[in-house]
ZAFIDO-745228 format. One record per residue (C-alpha): x, y, z; residue number from 1. Coordinates in nm, 3 decimals, decimal comma. Layout:
BEGIN
         x         y         z   resi
         X         Y         Z    NUM
...
% end
This chain:
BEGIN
         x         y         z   resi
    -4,099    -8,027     9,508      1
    -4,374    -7,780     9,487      2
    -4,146    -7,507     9,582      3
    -3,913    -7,543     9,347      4
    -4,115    -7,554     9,077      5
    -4,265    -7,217     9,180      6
    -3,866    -7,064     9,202      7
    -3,824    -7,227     8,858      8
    -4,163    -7,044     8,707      9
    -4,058    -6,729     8,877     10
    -3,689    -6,739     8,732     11
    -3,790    -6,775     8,354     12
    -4,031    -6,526     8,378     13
    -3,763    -6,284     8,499     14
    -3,552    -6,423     8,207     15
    -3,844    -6,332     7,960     16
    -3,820    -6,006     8,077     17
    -3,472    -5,902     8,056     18
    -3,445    -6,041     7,750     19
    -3,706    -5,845     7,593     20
    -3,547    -5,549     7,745     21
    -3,213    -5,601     7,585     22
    -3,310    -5,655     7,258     23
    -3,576    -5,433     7,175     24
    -3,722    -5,180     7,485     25
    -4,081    -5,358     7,445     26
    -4,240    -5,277     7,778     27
    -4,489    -5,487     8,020     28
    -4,707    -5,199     8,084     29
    -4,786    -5,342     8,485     30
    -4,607    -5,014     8,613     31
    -4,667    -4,631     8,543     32
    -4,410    -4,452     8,332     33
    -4,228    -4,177     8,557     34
    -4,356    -3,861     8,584     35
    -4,198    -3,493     8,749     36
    -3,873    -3,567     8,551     37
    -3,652    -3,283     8,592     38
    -3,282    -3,204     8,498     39
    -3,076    -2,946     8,654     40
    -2,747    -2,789     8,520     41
    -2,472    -2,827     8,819     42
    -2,115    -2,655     8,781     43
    -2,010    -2,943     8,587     44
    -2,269    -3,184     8,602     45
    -2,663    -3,252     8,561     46
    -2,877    -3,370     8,826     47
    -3,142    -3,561     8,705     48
    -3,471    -3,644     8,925     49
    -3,809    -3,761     8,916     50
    -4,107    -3,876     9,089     51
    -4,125    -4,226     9,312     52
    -4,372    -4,468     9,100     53
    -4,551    -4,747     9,307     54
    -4,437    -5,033     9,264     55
    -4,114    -4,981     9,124     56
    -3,828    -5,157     9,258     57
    -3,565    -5,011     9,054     58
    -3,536    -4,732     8,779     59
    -3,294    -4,662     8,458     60
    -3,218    -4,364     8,335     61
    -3,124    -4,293     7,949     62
    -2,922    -4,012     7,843     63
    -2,738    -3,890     7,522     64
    -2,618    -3,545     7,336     65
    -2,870    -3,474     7,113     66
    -2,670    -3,499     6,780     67
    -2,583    -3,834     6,917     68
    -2,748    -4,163     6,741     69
    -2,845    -4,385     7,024     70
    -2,842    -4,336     7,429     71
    -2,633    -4,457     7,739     72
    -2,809    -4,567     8,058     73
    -2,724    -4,642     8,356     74
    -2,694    -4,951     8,565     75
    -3,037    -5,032     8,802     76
    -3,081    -4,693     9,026     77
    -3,294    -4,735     9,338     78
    -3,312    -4,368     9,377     79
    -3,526    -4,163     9,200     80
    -3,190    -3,914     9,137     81
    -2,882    -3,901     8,927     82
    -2,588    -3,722     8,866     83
    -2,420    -3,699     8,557     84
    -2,033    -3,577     8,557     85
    -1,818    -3,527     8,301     86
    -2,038    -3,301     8,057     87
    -1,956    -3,134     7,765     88
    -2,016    -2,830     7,658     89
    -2,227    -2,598     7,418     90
    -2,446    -2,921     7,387     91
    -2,796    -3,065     7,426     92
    -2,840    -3,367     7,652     93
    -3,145    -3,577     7,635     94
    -3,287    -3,787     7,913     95
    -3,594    -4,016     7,940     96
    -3,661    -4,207     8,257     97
    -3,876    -4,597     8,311     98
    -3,944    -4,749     8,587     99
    -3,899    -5,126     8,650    100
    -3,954    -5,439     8,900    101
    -3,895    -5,754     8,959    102
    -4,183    -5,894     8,722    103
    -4,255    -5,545     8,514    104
    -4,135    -5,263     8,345    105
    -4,278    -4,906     8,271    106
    -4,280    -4,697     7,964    107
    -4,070    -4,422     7,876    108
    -4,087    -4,070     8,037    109
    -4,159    -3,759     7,860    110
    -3,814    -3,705     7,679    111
    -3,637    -3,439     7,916    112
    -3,364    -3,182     7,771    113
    -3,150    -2,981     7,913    114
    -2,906    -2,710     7,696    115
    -2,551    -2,683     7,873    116
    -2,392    -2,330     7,758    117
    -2,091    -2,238     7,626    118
    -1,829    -2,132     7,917    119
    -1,843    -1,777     8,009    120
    -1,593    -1,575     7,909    121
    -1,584    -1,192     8,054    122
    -1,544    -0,942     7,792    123
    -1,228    -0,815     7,592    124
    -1,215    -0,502     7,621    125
    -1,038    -0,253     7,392    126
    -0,709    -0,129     7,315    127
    -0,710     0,216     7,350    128
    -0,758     0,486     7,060    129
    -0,462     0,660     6,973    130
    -0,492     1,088     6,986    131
    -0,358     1,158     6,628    132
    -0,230     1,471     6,627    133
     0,060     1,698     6,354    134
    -0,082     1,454     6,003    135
     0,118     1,561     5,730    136
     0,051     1,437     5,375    137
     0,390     1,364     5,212    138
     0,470     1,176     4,890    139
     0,301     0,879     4,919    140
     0,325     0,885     5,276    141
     0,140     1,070     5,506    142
     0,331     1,149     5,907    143
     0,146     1,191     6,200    144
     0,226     1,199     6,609    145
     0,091     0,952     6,851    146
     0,141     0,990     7,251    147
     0,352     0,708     7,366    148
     0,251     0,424     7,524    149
     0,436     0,130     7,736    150
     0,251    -0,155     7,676    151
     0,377    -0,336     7,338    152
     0,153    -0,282     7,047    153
     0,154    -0,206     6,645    154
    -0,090    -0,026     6,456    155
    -0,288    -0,099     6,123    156
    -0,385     0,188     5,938    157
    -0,749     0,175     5,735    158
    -0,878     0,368     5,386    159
    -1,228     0,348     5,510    160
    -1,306    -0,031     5,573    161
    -1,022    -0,163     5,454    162
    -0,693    -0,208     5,582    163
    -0,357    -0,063     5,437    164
    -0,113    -0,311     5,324    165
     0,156    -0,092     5,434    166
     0,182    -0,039     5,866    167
     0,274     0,317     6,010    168
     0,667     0,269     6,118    169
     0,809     0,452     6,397    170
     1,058     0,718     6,237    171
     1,120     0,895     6,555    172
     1,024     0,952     6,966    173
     1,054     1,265     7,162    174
     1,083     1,166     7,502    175
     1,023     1,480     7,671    176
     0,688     1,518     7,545    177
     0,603     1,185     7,545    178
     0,526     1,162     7,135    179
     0,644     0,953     6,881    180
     0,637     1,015     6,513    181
     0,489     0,696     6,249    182
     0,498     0,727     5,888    183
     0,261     0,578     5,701    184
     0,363     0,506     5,307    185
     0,251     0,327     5,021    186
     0,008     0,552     4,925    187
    -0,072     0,682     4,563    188
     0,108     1,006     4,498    189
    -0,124     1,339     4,395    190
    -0,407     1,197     4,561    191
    -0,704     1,278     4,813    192
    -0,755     1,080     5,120    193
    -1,037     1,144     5,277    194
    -1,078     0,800     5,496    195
    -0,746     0,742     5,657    196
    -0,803     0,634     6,015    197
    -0,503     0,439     6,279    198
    -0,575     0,132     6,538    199
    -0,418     0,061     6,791    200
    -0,371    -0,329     6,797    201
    -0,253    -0,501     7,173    202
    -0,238    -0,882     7,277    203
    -0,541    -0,978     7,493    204
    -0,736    -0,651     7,364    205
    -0,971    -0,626     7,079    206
    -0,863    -0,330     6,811    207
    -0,897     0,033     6,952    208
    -1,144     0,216     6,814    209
    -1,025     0,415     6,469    210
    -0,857     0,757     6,492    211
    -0,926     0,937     6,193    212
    -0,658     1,140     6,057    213
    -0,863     1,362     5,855    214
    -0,888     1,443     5,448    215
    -0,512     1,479     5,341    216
    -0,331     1,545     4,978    217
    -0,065     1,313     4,881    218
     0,209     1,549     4,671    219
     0,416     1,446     4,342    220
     0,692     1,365     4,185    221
     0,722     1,477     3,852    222
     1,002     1,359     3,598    223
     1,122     1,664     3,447    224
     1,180     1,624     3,050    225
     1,261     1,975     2,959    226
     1,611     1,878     2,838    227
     1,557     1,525     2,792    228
     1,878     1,356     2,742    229
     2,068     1,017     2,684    230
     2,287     1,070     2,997    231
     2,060     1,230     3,267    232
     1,773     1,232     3,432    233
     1,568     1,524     3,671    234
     1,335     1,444     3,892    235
     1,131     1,731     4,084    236
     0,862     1,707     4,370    237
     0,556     1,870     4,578    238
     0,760     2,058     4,897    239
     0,532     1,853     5,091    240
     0,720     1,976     5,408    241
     0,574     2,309     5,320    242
     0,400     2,385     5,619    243
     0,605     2,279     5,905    244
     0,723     2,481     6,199    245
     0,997     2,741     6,104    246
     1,075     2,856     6,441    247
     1,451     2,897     6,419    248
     1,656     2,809     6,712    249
     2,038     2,814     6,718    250
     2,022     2,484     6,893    251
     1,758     2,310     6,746    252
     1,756     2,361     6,322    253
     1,391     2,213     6,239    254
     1,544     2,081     5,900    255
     1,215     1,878     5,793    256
     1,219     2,027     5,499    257
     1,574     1,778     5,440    258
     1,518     1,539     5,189    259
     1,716     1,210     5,064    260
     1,679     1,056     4,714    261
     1,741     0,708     4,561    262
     1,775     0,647     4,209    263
     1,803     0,209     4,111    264
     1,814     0,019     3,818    265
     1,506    -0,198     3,960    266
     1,162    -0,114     4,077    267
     1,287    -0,294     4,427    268
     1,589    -0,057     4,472    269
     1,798    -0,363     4,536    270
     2,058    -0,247     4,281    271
     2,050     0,130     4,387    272
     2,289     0,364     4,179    273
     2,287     0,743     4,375    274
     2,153     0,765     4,738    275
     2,184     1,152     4,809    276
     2,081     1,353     5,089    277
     2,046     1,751     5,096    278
     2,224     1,856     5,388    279
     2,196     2,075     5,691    280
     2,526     2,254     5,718    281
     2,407     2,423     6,023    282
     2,675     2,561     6,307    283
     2,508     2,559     6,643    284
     2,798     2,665     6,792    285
     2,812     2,999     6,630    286
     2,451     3,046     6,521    287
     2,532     3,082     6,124    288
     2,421     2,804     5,816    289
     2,478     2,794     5,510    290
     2,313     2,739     5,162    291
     2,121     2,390     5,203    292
     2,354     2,211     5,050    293
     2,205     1,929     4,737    294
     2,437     1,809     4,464    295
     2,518     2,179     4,409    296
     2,475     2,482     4,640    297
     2,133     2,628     4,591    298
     1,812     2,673     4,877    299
     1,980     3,000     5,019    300
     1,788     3,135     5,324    301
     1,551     3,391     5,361    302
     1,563     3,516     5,692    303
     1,669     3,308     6,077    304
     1,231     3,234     6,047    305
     1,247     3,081     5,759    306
     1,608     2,955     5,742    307
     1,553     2,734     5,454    308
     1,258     2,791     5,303    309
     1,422     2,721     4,906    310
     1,470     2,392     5,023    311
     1,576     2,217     4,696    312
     1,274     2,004     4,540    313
     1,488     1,899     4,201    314
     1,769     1,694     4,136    315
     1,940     1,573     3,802    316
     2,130     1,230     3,850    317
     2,402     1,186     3,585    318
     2,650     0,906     3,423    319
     2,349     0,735     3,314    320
     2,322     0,457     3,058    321
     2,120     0,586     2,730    322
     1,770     0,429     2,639    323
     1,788     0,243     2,997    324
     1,443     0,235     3,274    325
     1,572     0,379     3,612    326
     1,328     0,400     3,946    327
     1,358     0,724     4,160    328
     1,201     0,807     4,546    329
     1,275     1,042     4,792    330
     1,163     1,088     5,140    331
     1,181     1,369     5,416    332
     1,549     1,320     5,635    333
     1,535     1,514     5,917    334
     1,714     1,376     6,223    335
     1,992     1,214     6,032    336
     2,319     1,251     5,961    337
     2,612     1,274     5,671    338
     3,009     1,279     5,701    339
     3,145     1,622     5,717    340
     3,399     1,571     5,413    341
     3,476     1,978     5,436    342
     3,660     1,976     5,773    343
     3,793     1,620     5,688    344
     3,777     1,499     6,087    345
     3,562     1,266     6,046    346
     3,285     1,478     6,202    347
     2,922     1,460     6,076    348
     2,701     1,688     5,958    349
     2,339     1,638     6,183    350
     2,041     1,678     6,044    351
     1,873     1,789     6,383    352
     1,474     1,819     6,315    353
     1,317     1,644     6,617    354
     1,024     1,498     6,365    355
     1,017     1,522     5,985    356
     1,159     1,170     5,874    357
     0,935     0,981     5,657    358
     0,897     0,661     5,490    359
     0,979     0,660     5,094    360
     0,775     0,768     4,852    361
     0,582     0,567     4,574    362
     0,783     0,488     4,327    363
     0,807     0,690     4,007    364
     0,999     0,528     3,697    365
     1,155     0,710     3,313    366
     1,396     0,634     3,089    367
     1,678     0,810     2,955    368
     1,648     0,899     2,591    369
     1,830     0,732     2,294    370
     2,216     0,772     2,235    371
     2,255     1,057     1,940    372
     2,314     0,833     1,616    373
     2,587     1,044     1,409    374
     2,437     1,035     1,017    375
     2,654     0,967     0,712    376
     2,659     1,384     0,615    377
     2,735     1,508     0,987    378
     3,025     1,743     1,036    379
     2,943     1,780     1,414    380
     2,777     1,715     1,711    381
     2,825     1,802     2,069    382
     2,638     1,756     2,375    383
     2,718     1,888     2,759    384
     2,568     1,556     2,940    385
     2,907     1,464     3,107    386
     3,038     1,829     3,152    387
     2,994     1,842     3,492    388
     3,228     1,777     3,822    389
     3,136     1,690     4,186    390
     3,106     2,032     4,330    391
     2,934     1,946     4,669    392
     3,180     1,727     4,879    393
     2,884     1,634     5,088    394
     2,733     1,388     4,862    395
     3,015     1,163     4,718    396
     2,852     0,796     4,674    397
     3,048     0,520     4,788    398
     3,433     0,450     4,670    399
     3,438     0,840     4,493    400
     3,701     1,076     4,596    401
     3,521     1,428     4,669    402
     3,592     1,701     4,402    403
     3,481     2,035     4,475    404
     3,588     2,389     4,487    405
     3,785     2,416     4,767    406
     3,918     2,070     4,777    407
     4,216     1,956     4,516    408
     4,111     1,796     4,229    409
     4,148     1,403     4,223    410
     3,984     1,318     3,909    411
     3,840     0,935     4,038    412
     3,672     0,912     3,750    413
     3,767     0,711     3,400    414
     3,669     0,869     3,040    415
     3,569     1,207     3,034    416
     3,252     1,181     3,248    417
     3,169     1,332     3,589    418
     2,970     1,227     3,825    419
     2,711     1,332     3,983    420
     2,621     1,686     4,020    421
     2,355     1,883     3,804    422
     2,541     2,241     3,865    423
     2,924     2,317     3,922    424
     3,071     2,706     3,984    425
     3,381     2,602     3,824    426
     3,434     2,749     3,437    427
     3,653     2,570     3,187    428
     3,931     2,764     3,225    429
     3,924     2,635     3,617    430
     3,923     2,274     3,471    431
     4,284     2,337     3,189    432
     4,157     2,533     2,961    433
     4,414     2,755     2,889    434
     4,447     3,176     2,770    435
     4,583     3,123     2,401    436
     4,571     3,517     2,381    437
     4,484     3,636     2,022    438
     4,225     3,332     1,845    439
     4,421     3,174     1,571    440
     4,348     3,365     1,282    441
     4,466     3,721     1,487    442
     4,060     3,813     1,551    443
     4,068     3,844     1,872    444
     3,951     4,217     1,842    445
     3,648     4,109     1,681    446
     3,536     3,868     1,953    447
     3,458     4,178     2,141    448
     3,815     4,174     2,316    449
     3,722     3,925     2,555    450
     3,986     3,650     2,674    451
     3,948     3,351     2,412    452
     4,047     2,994     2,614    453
     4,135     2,683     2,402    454
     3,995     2,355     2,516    455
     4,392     2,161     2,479    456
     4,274     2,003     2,871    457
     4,238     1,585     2,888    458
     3,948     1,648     3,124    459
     3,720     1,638     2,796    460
     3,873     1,481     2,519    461
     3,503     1,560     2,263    462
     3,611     1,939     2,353    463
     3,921     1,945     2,196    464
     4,000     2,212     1,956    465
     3,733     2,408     2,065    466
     3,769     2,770     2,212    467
     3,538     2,948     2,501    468
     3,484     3,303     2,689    469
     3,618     3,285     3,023    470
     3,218     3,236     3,133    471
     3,178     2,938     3,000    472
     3,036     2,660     3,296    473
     3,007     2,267     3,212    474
     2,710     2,238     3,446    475
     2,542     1,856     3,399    476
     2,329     1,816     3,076    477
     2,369     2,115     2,933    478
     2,648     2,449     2,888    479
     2,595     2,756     3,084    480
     2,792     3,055     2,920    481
     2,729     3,328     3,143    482
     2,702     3,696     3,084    483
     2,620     4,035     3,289    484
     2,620     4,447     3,178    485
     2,585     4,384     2,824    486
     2,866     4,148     2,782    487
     2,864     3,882     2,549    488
     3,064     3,531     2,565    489
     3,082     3,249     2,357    490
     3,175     2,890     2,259    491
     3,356     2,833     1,931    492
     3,338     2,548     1,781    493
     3,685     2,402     1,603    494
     3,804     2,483     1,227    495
     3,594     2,331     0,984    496
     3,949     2,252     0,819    497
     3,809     1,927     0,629    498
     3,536     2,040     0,373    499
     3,543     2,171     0,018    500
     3,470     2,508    -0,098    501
     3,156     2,650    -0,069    502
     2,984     2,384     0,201    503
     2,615     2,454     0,241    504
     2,516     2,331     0,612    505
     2,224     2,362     0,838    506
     2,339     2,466     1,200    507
     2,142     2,348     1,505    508
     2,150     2,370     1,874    509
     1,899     2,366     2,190    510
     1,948     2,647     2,347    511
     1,680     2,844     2,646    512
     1,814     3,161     2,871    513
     1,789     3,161     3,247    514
     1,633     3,515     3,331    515
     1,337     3,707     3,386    516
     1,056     3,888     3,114    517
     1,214     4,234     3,210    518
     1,576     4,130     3,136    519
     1,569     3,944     2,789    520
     1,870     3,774     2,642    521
     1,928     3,668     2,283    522
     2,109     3,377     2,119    523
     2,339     3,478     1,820    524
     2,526     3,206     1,597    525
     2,786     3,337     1,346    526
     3,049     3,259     1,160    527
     3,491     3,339     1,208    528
     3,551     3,398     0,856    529
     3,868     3,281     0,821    530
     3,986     3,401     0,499    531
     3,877     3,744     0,621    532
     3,930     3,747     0,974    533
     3,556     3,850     1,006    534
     3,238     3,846     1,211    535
     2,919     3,689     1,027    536
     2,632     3,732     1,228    537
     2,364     3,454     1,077    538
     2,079     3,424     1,368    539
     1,965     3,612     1,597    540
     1,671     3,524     1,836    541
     1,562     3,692     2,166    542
     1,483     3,342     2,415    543
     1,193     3,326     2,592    544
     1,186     3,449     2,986    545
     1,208     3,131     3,227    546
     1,222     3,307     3,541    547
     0,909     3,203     3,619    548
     1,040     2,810     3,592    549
     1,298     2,892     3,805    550
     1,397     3,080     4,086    551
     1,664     3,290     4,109    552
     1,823     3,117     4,429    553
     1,798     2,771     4,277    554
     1,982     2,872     3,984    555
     2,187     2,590     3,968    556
     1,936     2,354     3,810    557
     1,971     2,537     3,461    558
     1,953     2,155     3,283    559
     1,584     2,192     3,407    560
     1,443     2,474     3,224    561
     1,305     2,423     2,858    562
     1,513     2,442     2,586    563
     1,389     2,498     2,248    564
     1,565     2,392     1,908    565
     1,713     2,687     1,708    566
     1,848     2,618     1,338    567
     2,000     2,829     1,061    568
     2,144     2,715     0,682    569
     2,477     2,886     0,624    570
     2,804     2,818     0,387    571
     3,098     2,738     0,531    572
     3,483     2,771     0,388    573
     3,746     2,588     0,491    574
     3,909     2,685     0,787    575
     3,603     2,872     0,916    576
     3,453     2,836     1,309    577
     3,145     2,867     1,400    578
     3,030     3,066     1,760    579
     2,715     3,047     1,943    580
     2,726     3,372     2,146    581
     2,519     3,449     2,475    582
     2,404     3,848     2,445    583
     2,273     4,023     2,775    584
     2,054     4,235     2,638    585
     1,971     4,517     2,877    586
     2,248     4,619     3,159    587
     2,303     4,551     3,410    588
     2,085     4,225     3,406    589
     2,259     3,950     3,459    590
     2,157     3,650     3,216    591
     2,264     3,286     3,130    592
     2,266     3,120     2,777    593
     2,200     2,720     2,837    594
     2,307     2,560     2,511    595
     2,285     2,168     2,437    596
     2,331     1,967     2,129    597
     2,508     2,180     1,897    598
     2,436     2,019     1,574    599
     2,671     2,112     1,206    600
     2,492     1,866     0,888    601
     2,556     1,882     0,521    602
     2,282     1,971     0,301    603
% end
């Protein structure tokens, strides 16, 4: 009886305890708390350990991640060790250590922790920096040569710190040196760049270092108003290929100086009207080239070094819509190719540069100018916007029949338009106007005996009753009438047949001559005198010298040079013309009269 009683006491007390364990951590303080607690990091676990205590029968260890609210423990350990597996990591654990026995337990341990790191990871190491080499600043663009590499990768250009919107694309590869040739665009036109730098970017590699590419100068495009017009529009540019290698080689033609232009209705060029290349008509075969070839024949060479150094930097686009927004760019071509329309064998025409090609340009935008308004009191006007024909086969946009000099005439256009080209060769007489022998009236003598053509063609119906020299050239927004030696030539307008006696009238036209300071021409406007069969002579005014605009060997871009308005009050008779005469002054220059808008008004 008395034992039991002693296993009942012995029982409670035991109950007592682990109860007050559970609920709150209160202590019996018969035992010492644990000391030489130490925690050591394993490969993926903690080893925990401490000191024996006397007296202890058992210990528990409590454990947590710092940032956690309360701890785990473990069951009853009768080791002073443990092992915890599963960690996590880049955390703090916690531990804290009492002892305990059968009738008592200790106090807490010192509070142990232990930081378990982040994994490891071994170093990314670079992509590798690009060797920049051959930077050319273009429109907008700048070009430059990179070695190639076989490992995939793309590169991001910077300005400074900041990286470029637009990526350097891949515009050509020369495998035997092991180059390749990015263009970078996007970039403001007429502009200094003195932070442009390339990375290298490659999976599994951080960026390369930057590869500068040195202070470059972005050229421009400049929309060329100096015969502003309803119809047409001229756009000219920096020669940004300028400096390129002009070793000539009767295999290899370094065209980078080869451009292509668009001209769109929309800033996106989704709706574009012209795309037009200037072409390399280069024979490798039998070492000869001809004129660079644009919408027009103009860039002739200087010499096999420099085989087209006048590469053409200008181009008019016609059959536009009056008081309308279009959007122009142009990039470099080389390494391209067009149709060869001249032999007709479906042959093309290569553009062989090895490097050159660029991206496009910035965009530049204009609009065409107002359609002329005819007022209540006008007697006439005529303008030279359409009075042009395709004249370079080469460039024929989409679904147009190629018109040109040595190819039959097809016409493929409706109204009395052309399309197209800025400059044509051919005279009016070449497009129906016809020899009517002596001008009605019988004054043929006193128009200087040269051969008077009547305008009686369908090609342009506004021309009709009209008479010209034999030098008279419909180039595209404006008329050339050309003259050489002291001759003169001449448009005439029709017979004022209409008006009443005695007609006052102010007479008007935009007129500039294409020729140098030492070879001036003159504009002269009279009047056919009908009633007397007579020459009166009522303006005469020397033009100023544009050969400085202009060079001689890109002569066909006459719409580009700047006219200036010439006027002069007169009375007319019935029946009477009225000429607009192109005199070379001193022989034998050879100098052309660009006339536009020929204006005849009541006062």
């Amino acid at each position: 009886m008395k034992k039991i009683i002693i296993t009942s006491i012995i029982i409670a007390l035991a109950g007592i305890f682990t109860m007050s364990c559970t609920k709150n951590d209160q202590t019996v303080d018969t035992l010492a708390a644990p000391t030489g607690v130490s925690a050591t990091l394993g490969e993926s676990s903690i080893s925990v350990r401490w000191d024996e205590v006397q007296g202890a029968a058992f210990y528990i260890l409590y454990y947590k991640v710092s940032s956690d609210n309360g701890f785990s423990k473990t069951d009853p350990l009768s080791t002073t060790n443990y092992t915890l597996t599963d960690i996590k990591e880049g955390v703090t654990y916690e531990f804290k250590v009492r002892a305990a026995s059968n009738t008592a337990a200790s106090g807490f341990c010192e509070l142990v922790s232990l930081v378990v790191p982040e994994p490891e990871t071994p170093p990314v190491p670079n992509a590798e920096t690009p060797v920049v080499s051959n930077v050319r600043a273009g429109l907008g663009w700048v070009n430059f040569t990179m070695a190639t590499v076989d490992t995939p990768c793309s590169y991001v250009c910077y300005n400074g710190t900041v990286a470029l919107a637009s990526a350097p694309v891949l515009v050509s590869t020369d495998e035997t040196a092991g180059t390749a040739e990015y263009s970078l665009t996007g970039l403001d036109l007429s502009k200094t760049y003195s932070g442009l730098s390339v990375k290298r970017v490659v999976d599994g590699y951080n960026d390369s270092e930057a590869a500068p590419l040195g202070e470059v100068t972005t050229g421009g495009i400049t929309v060329l108003t100096r015969n502003n017009s309803p119809r047409h529009l001229a756009f000219g540019w920096d020669d940004v290929a300028a400096d390129a290698n002009w070793t000539f080689d009767a295999d290899i033609d370094p065209l980078t100086r080869t451009y292509k232009v668009e001209l769109a209705t929309d800033a996106a060029f989704k709706h574009i009207i012209y795309s037009i290349y200037t072409v390399n008509n280069f024979n490798a075969a039998s070492g000869a080239f001809n004129n660079n070839n644009w919408i027009g024949e103009s860039g002739t060479p200087e010499s096999p070094a420099k085989p087209y150094a006048n590469a053409n930097t200008e181009v008019t686009f016609s059959q536009l819509e009056p008081s309308t927004t279009y959007y122009f760019r142009v990039r470099t071509a080389a390494g391209e190719s067009v149709p060869n329309y001249v032999d007709n064998d479906g042959s093309m025409i290569q553009m062989n540069a090895k490097s050159g090609r660029s991206g496009w340009s910035a965009t530049v935008s204009a609009a065409t100018a107002a359609a002329h308004t005819p007022s209540g009191n006008e007697l006439l006007y005529q303008g030279f916007d359409d009075h042009a024909f395709q004249c370079d086969p080469f460039n024929c946009t989409a679904g147009m029949v190629p018109v040109g000099k040595d190819i039959t005439y097809s016409y493929p256009w409706k109204g009395e338009w052309g399309f197209l080209t800025p400059h044509t060769s051919l005279r009016y007489d070449e497009f129906g106007a016809s020899a009517v022998g002596t001008f009605p009236g019988g004054g043929e003598s006193k128009l200087d005996g040269l051969a008077v053509y009547t305008m009686d063609t369908d090609i342009f119906p506004s021309m009709k009753g009209w008479f010209c020299a034999k030098a008279c050239y419909p180039l595209q927004g404006s008329l050339k009438i050309g003259g050489s030696g002291g001759q003169k030539n001449y448009i005439i307008t029709p017979a004022f047949n209409g008006i009443g006696a005695d007609t006052k009238v102010a007479i008007s036209c935009d007129a500039a001559a294409y020729h140098a300071s030492a070879t001036p021409a003159r504009l002269n406007i009279k009047v056919y005198r009908a009633a007397s069969k007579s020459l009166e002579n009522l303006l005469t005014e020397d033009l100023p010298a544009c050969g400085a605009e202009i060079s001689p060997k890109n002569d066909g871009y006459h719409n580009m040079v700047n006219m200036l308005n010439y006027s002069v009050e007169a009375t007319l008779q019935p029946g009477d013309y009225v000429m607009f005469e192109s005199e070379t002054v001193k022989s034998p220059a050879i100098n052309r009269l660009l006339i536009d808008n020929i204006l005849i008004v009541k006062k």
